[in-house]
N, C-alpha and C positions, 0 to 999 in steps of 0.2 A: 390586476394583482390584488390580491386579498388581503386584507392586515397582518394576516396569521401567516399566510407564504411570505411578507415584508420581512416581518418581526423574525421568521425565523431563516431567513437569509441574512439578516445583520446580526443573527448570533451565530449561526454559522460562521462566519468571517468570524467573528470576534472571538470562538472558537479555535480556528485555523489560526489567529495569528499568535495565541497564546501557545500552540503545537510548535509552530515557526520558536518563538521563544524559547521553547522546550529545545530546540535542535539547539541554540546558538548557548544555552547553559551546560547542551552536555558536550558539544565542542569543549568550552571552557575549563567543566571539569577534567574529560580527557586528558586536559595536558598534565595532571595530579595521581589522575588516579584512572589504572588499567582497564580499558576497555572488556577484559573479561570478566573485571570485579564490578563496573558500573552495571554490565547485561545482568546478570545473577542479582545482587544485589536491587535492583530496582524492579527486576521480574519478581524477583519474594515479595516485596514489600506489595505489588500490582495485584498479588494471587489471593495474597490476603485480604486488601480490602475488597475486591471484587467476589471472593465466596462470602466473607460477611456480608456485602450490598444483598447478592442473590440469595442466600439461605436463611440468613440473619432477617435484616430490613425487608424484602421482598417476600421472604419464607416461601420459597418459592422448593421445589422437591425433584427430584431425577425424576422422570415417568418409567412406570416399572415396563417391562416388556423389550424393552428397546434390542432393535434385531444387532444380531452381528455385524451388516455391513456400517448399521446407522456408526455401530460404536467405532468401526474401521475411518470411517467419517471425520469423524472427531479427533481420533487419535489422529487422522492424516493433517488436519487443520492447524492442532496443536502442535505437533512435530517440527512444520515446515512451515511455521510463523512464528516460534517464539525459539523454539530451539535454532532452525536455521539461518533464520529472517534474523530474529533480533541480532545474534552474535555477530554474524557477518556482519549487517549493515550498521553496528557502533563501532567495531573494529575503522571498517572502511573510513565513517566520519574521523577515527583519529590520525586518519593517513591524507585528508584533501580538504581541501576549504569546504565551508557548512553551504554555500551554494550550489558547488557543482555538486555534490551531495546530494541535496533535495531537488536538484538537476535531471539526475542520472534517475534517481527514486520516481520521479513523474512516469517515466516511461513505465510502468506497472501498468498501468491502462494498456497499452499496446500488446502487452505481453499477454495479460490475461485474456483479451481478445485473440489470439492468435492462438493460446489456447484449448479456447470455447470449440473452436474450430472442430479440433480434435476428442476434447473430453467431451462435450455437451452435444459434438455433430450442429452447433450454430454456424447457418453458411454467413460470410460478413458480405456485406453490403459493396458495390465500388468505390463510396464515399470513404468508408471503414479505409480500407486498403490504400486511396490515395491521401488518406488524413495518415495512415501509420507512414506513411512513406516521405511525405513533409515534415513529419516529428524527426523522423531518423535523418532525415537531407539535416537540420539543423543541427546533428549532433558535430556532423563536419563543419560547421560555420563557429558553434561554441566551442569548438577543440582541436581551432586554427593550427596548430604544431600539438607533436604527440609529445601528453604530458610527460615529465619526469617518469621514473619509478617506483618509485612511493607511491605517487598521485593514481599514477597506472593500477598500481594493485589496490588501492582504494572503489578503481572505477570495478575494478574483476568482479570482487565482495559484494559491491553492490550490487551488480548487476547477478552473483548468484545470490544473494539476499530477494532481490524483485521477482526473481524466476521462482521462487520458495511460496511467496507470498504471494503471487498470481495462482499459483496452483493452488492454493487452499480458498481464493476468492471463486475459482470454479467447482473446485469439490464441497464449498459452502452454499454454492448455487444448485449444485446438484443434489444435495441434501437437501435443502428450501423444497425441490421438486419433489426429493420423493417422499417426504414427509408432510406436503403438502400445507408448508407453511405452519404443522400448528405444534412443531418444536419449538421452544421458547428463546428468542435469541439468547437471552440473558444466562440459562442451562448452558446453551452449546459453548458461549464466549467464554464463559467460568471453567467447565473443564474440559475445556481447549488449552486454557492457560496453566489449570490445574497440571496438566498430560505433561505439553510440551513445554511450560515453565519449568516442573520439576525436574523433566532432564538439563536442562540450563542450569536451574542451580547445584544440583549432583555435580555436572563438570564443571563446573565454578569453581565449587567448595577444591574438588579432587584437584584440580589443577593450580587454582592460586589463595589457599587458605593459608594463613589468615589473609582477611581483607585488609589491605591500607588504605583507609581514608581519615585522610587527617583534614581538621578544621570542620565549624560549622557551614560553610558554606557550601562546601562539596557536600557534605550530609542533606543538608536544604533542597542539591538540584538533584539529588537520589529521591529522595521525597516527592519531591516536583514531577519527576521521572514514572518514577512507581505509581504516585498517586493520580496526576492527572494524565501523561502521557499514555498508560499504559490499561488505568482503574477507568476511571471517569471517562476519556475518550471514547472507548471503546465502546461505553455506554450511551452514550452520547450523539456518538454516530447512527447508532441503530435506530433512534430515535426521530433520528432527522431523516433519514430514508422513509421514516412512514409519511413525511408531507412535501418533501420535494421531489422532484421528478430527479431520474435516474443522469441525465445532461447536466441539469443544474446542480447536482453532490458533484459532479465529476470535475465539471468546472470551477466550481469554490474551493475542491480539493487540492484543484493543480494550481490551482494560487497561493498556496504556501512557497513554491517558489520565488514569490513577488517578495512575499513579506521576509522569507529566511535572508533572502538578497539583503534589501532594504536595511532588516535589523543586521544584518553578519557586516555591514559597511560601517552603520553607526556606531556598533560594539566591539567586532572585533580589528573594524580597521582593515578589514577586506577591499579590494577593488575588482568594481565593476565595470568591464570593458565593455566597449561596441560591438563584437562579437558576440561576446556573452550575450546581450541584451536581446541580438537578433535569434540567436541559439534562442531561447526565451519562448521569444514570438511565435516563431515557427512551430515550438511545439505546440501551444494555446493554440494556433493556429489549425494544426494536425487536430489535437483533441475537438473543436469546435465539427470538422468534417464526420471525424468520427461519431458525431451525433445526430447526423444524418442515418432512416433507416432505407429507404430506399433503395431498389435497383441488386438483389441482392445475386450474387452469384450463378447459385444453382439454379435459381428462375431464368437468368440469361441466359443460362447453358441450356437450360430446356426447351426456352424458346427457340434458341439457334438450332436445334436438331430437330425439334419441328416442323420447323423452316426448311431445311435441308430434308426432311420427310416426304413433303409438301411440294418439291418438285420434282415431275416426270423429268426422268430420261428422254433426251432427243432420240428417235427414230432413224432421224437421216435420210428419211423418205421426203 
């Protein structure tokens, strides 16, 4: 391993854990201040710094020409990550503990793969399919009796928050393709957020204006929120995909479950059971298969009809 893959795997984590952090602040504030005013309000503040980074700092420019589907693209990405994605999944975090939260969230991997299937025509591998299938065996071991109702409908949000943001992880991949890579992440992330931020804060404003947030503190994890969760990460990320391998983002990814764990014990006084832990494992587990490409479906299928091609019919003679 190389100092530069080293170096930028231990900012990575140290990345991830400061994310993790970011969940167990807006936990916190939650309990103060409404989950529709923390989504709005930390998406403004996100939109903003992030066209100043790109227009401003970068002076970077829209390219002219851009076809209707590209802008369809965009519009779909922004839609169904920041309008869908976001609302739902802070709603959710104020309904279930910040673990089973970033729990239920991992599974996006699984989904977008399942996805690809369909949107992108990617056949998955057997690995793929028996790694999704040990993530999901563990959801029954972490969610030993069916939660509450609250907790339930926290799990629903997420789970249509993950299904939102898988889908713009494939229509963002499908974009890469057809554009051939040389649209500028930094363009599409800004008005992705510009699109579907601004319907966020429109139903913000329209539904719970004014805002209440009272004390500096809740102001501070909105900040924290806007600026590195939502500004900076995002940046941050793209960045790190140009030098790690596509296994390795994915796996340091799903370790913010470790750390959201970890911190939501020491902060908020959560507890971590032996189920949970196994729930846990199982998924790393699942994700680690899934990284397997090998062995891929419609090659099997091929071969097997081949095969069955391939032999005569008995005679009987």
């Amino acid at each position: 391993m190389t100092k530069e893959r080293a170096f930028t795997i231990l900012q990575t984590t140290t990345g991830l854990i400061f994310l993790s952090l970011g969940t167990i602040f807006t936990k916190i504030a939650l309990s103060e201040v409404s989950p529709l005013t923390f989504t709005w309000v930390s998406i403004a503040i996100g939109m903003t710094i992030l066209s100043f980074y790109t227009f401003f700092i970068r002076k970077e420019r829209i390219p002219k020409g851009m076809t209707k589907q590209i802008w369809l693209y965009i519009i779909a990405i922004g839609f169904f990550n920041f309008a869908v994605g976001r609302i739902t999944m802070t709603i959710s975090l104020s309904l279930m503990p910040a673990t089973t939260n970033t729990y239920i969230t991992n599974f996006i991997g699984f989904i977008t793969m399942a996805m690809s299937i369909f949107i992108l025509k990617e056949s998955p591998t057997v690995f793929q399919v028996l790694g999704a299938l040990v993530a999901f065996s563990g959801l029954r071991v972490f969610f030993n009796f069916l939660p509450p109702p609250k907790e339930l409908m926290g799990v629903v949000l997420t789970v249509i928050g993950i299904t939102g943001v898988a889908f713009t992880n494939n229509i963002a991949r499908k974009l890469a393709i057809d554009t051939k890579n040389e649209l500028s992440n930094n363009i599409v992330s800004t008005l992705a957020i510009l699109i579907g931020g601004s319907i966020a804060v429109v139903v913000g404003i329209i539904l719970g204006w004014p805002p209440h947030i009272e004390g500096w503190k809740n102001w501070a994890i909105l900040l924290y929120a806007g600026v590195y969760q939502t500004a900076f990460f995002l940046t941050f990320w793209n960045s790190i995909l140009r030098i790690l391998r596509s296994y390795e983002a994915s796996v340091l990814g799903a370790s913010t479950v470790i750390w959201t764990a970890l911190l939501a014990v020491l902060i908020l006084g959560e507890v971590l059971t032996m189920n949970k832990i196994i729930g846990i494992c199982l998924m790393f587990l699942g994700l680690a298969l899934v990284q397997i490409r090998r062995g891929q479906f419609s090659r099997l299928l091929r071969t097997k009809k081949a095969e069955v091609a391939d032999v005569k019919p008995e005679t009987g003679v």
